[in-house]
C-alpha positions as CSV (number, residue, x, y, z in Angstrom):
1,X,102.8,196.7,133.0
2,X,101.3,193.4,131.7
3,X,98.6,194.2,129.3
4,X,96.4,191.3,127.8
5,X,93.8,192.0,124.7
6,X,91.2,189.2,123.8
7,X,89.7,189.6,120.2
8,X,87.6,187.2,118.5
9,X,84.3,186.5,120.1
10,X,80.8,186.8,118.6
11,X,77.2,185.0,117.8
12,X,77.7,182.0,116.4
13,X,75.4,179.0,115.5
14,X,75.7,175.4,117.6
15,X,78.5,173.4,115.6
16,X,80.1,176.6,114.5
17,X,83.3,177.8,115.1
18,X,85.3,180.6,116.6
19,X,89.3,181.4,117.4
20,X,89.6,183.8,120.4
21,X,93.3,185.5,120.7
22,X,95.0,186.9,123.1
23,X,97.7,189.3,123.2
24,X,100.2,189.8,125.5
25,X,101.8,192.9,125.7
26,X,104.8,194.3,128.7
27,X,105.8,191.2,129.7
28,X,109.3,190.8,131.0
29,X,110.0,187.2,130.5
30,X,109.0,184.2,127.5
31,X,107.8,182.3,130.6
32,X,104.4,182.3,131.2
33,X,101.2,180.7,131.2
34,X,98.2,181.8,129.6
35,X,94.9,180.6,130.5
36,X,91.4,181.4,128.9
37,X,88.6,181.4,131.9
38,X,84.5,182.0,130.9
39,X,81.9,183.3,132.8
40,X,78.3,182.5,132.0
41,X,75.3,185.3,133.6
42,X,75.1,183.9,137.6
43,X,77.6,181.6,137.1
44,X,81.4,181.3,138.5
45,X,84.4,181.9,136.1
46,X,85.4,178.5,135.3
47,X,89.0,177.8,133.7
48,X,88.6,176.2,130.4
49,X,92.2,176.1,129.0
50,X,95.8,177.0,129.6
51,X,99.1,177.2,127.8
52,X,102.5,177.0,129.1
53,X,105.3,178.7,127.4
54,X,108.2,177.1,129.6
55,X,107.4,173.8,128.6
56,X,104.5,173.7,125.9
57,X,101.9,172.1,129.0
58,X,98.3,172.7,127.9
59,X,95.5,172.3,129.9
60,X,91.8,171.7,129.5
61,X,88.9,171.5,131.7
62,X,86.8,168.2,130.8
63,X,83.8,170.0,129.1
64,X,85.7,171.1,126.0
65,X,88.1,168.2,125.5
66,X,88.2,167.4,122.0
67,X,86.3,170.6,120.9
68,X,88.8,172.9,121.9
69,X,92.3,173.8,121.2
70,X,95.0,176.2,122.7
71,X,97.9,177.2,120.9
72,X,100.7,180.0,120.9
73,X,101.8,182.2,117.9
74,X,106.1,181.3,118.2
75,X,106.4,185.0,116.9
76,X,104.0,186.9,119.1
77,X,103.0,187.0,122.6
78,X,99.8,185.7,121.4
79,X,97.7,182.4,122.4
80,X,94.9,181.5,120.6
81,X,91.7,179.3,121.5
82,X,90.2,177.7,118.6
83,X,86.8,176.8,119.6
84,X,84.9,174.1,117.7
85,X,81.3,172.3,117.7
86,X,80.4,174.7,119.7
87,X,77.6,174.6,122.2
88,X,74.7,176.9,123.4
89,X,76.2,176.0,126.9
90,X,79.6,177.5,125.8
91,X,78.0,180.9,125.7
92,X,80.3,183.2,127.9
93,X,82.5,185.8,128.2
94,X,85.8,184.7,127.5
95,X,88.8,186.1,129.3
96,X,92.1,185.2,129.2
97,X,94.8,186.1,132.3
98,X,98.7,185.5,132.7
99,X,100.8,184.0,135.4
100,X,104.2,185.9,134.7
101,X,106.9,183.7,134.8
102,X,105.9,180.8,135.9
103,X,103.5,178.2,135.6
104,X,101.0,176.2,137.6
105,X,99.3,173.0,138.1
106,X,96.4,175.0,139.8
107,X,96.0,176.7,136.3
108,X,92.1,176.8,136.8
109,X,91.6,178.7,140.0
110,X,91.2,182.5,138.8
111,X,92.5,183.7,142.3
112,X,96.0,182.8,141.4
113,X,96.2,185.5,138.3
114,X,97.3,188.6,138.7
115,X,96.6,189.8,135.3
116,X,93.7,189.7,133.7
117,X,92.1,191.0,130.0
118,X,88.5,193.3,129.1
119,X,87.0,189.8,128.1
120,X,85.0,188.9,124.8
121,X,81.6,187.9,124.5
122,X,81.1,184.6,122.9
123,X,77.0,183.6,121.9
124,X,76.4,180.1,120.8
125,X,72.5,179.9,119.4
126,X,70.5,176.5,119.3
């Protein structure tokens, strides 16, 4: 069974950082995709970023270009968000979910995953 644990959320001032992680856990292949969605109070989840571990693809949605960076530990099923200059408008919770064994150029449409974390709360203050 595919288990996935975000850590790394918190309050944090505008500018700040943050590095959210995911860990992967049962999986039964390398090849995946791992992609971080948020959901802001009476909002949709939105897909922010995604990583690719068949061919290193990553993917981001246009509002955190630049700020934001997705990355996988090359010992762990882990993928990390580094989240920087951050925003009052990025203030979510952040969850990250896992295509297993394959990836997809629909990365951003949550109705694709089948696996899904708890989610982290992340609170960016003006």
């Amino acid at each position: 069974q595919v288990q996935l644990v975000e850590s790394g959320g918190g309050l944090v001032q505008a500018g700040g950082s943050l590095r959210l992680s995911c860990a992967a856990s049962g999986l039964r292949t390398t090849f995946y995709e791992i992609t971080w969605f948020r959901q802001a109070p009476g909002k949709g989840r939105e897909g922010v970023s995604s990583f690719c571990t068949i061919n290193g693809r990553t993917n981001y949605v246009d509002s955190v270009k630049g700020r934001f960076t997705v990355s996988k530990d090359n010992d762990k099923n882990t993928v990390y968000l580094q989240m920087n200059s951050l925003k009052p408008d990025d203030t979510a919770v952040y969850y990250c979910a896992a295509l297993h064994g394959w990836c997809d150029d629909k990365w951003s449409q949550s109705n694709i995953y089948d696996h899904w974390g708890q989610g982290t709360q992340v609170t960016v203050s003006s």
